[in-house]
N, C-alpha and C positions, 0 to 999 in steps of 0.2 A: 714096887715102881722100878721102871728098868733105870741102869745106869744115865742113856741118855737122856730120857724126859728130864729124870733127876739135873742135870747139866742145862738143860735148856730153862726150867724153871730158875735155878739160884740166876741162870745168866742175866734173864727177866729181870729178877730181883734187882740184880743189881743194875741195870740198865734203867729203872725204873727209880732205882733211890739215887744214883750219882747223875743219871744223864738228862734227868728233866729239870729245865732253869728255873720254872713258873709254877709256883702251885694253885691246885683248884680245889674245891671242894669235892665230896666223895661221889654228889650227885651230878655232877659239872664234867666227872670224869668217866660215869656211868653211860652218858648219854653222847660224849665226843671222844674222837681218837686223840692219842696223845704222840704230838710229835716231837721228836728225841733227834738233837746235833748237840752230841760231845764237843766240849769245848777244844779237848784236847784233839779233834780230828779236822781234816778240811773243811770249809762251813760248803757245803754244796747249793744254799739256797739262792745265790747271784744264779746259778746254772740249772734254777728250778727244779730243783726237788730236794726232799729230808734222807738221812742217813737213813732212819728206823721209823717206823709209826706203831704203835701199839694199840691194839685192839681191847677194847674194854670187855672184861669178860662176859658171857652171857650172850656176844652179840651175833644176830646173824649175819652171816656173810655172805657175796654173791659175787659169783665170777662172771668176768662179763668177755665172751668171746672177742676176739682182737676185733677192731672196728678200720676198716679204709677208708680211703679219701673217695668211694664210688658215691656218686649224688644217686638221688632216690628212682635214676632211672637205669644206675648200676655203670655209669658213665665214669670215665678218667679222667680226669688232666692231665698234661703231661707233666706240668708243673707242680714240681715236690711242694711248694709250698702252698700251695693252690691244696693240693692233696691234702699234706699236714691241719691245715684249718676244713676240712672238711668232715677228716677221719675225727678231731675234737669233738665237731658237730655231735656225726653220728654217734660219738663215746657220750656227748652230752644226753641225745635222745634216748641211749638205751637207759642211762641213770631216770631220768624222767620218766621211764617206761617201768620202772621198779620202785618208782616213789621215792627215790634218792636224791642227793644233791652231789654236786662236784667236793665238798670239803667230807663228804662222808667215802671219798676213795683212800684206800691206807696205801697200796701198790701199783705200777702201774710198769707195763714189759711195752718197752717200745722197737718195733724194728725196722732198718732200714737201709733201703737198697740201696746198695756203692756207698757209704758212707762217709763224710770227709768231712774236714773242721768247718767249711762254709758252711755245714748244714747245723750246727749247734745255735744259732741265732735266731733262725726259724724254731726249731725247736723250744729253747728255751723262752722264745715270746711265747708261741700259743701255748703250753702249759703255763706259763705266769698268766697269761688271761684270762684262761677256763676257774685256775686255782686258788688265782690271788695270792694271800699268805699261808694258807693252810698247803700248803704244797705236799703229793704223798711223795712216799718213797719211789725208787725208778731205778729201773735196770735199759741200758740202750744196747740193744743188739746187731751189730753190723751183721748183713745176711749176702748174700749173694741173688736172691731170688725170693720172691712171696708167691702165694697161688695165683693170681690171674697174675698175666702178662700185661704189664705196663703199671702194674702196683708197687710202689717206691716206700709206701707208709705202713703201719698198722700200729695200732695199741691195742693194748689188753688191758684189763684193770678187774682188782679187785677189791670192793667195797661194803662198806658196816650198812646193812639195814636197823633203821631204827626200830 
């Protein structure tokens, strides 16, 4: 076993034995992800989303192409937030198109255009509505640009098939 797996595992471990508050049972842990905010770190979930989510082993996983704010006639708004609740949408229907639900996403890459502190409220509503408490993990990436012109939004997500 290479050096790094070796390191990524004990890291697991231990992320796994100090950072989760709640315990479950072995079957309870089998069938849902486990979400991990160290005490000792920022708590990120007022700003919707978890430090880490752990994937139960065994499980399959599926990447779901970034999703935009385009409605289903490939239309924009100009309006970021108009966008933001739409591209949800579409994140919603492609989980539903794979037989998933929103608390089975562990990760999710958000990006967007010009970025500035006004837009973290928009944001952080529509993921607390889609996620509720199960909130995954999230990376926000300020971009300068997405592929079509006039698209401000996307996410990406990836998620546990039961």
């Amino acid at each position: 076993m290479s050096r790094a797996i070796r390191h990524l595992m004990i890291g697991g471990l231990i992320i796994m034995t100090t950072g989760v508050s709640t315990a479950a049972t072995a079957s309870e842990q089998a069938a849902k992800l486990t979400v991990v905010n160290p005490t000792n770190l920022y708590d990120p979930t007022p700003h919707g989303y978890s430090t880490a989510v752990i994937v139960p082993a065994g499980a399959r996983v599926a990447y779901i192409s970034g999703q935009g704010g385009q409605d289903s006639t490939g239309g924009l708004s100009p309006d970021f937030a108009v966008q933001v609740k739409q591209a949800y949408a579409n994140l919603g229907a492609a989980l539903e198109g794979l037989g998933a639900r929103p608390d089975q996403v562990a990760k999710l890459t958000i990006f967007v255009v010009d970025h500035d502190m006004s837009k973290l409220e928009v944001l952080t509503g529509s993921v607390k509505e889609m996620f509720g408490a199960t909130l995954p993990a999230q990376t926000l990436v300020p971009v300068p640009k997405l592929a079509v012109d006039g698209m401000l939004f996307e996410v990406e997500a990836v998620a546990v098939i039961d």
